[in-house]
N, C-alpha and C positions, 0 to 999 in steps of 0.2 A: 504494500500500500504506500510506504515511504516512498517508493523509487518512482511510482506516478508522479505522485504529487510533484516529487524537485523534476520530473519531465516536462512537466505539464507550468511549472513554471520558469522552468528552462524556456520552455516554447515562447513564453508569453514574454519572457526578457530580450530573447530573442527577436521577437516579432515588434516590442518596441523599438529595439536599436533598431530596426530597420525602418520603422516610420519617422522614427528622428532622422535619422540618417537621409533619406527621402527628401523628406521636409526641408531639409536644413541644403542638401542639394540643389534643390528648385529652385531656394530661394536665390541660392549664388546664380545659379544658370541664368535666373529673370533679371538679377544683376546686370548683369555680363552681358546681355542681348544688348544687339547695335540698335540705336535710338536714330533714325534717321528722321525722325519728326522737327528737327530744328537743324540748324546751322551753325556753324563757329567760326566766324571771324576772327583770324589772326593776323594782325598788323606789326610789325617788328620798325622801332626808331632807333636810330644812333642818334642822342643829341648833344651839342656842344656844352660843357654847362654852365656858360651862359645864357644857357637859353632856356634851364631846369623849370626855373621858375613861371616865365611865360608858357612853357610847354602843358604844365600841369594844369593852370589856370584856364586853360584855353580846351582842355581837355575837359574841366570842371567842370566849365560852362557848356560845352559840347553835350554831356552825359546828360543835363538836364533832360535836351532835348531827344535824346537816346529815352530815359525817362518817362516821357510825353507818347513814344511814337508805341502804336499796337504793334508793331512789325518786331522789337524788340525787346526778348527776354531778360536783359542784363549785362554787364559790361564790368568790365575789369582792365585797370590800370594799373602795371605789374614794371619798378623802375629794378635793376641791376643791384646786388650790392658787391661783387667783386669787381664791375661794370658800371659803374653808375649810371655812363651815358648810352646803356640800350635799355630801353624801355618795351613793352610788349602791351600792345592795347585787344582785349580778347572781347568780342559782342558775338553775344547770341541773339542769335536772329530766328521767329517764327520758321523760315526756310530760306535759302539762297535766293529763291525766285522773290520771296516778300519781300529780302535786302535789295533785289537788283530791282526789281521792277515796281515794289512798293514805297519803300524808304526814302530810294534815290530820288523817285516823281515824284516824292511829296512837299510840302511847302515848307519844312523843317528842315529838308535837305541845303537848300541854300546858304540859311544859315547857319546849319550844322557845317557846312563845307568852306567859309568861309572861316568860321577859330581855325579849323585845323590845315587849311590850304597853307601858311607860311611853314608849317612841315612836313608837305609833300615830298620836299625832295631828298629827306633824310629819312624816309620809308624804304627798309631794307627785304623788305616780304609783306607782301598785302594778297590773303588767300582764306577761301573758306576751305573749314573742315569737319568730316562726319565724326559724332563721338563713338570711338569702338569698345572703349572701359572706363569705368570709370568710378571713386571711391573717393566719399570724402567725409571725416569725422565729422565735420562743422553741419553738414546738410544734414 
């Protein structure tokens, strides 16, 4: 009768580990899945620094407008600290097509493009990207 019993709850220790194990699987794999529901904007600066200050400012007031706009989920302004003067401006965008054909035509673009047109020409990668993983304690 003894030896049922620790079978019977062998089984059942058994058959948990494996619904945890399951579970806890899924949940990584659902993780892990490519989101191609949005877009990532990566724009890469090298800037002089004196120009730190203006650059930020003009970004500052850029982001409102980023802010404002339905086409974008959030933005991120990332400066160097081994590097000071590259900076990395990351915008998520609803989709590529909503940054190209939404944002751009819209009437926030003007003057979103004007703060940051004095640094066009120190844009060393300006590219969207799909997310393929992604992990982050803060979220």
């Amino acid at each position: 009768m003894m030896k049922k019993y620790f079978k019977v709850q062998y089984l059942l220790a058994t058959l948990l580990i494996l619904i945890v194990s399951v579970s806890f699987g899924q949940a990584n794999i659902n993780a892990m899945e490519r989101n191609t529901s949005f877009s990532t904007e990566i724009i890469r600066y090298k800037i002089d620094p004196e120009r730190h200050v203006a650059f930020e400012a003009a970004y500052t007031e850029a982001g409102l407008l980023l802010q404002q706009s339905p086409y974008c989920l959030g933005y991120k302004i990332i400066k160097g600290t081994e590097e000071p003067e590259n900076y990395i401006v990351q915008i998520q965008w609803t989709s590529e097509q909503d940054h190209l054909n939404g944002f751009r035509k819209s009437s926030s673009f003007g003057k979103f493009f004007s703060l940051v047109k004095p640094y066009y020409a120190d844009i060393q990668e300006m590219k969207h990207y799909t997310l393929i993983a992604s992990f982050d304690k803060n979220e």
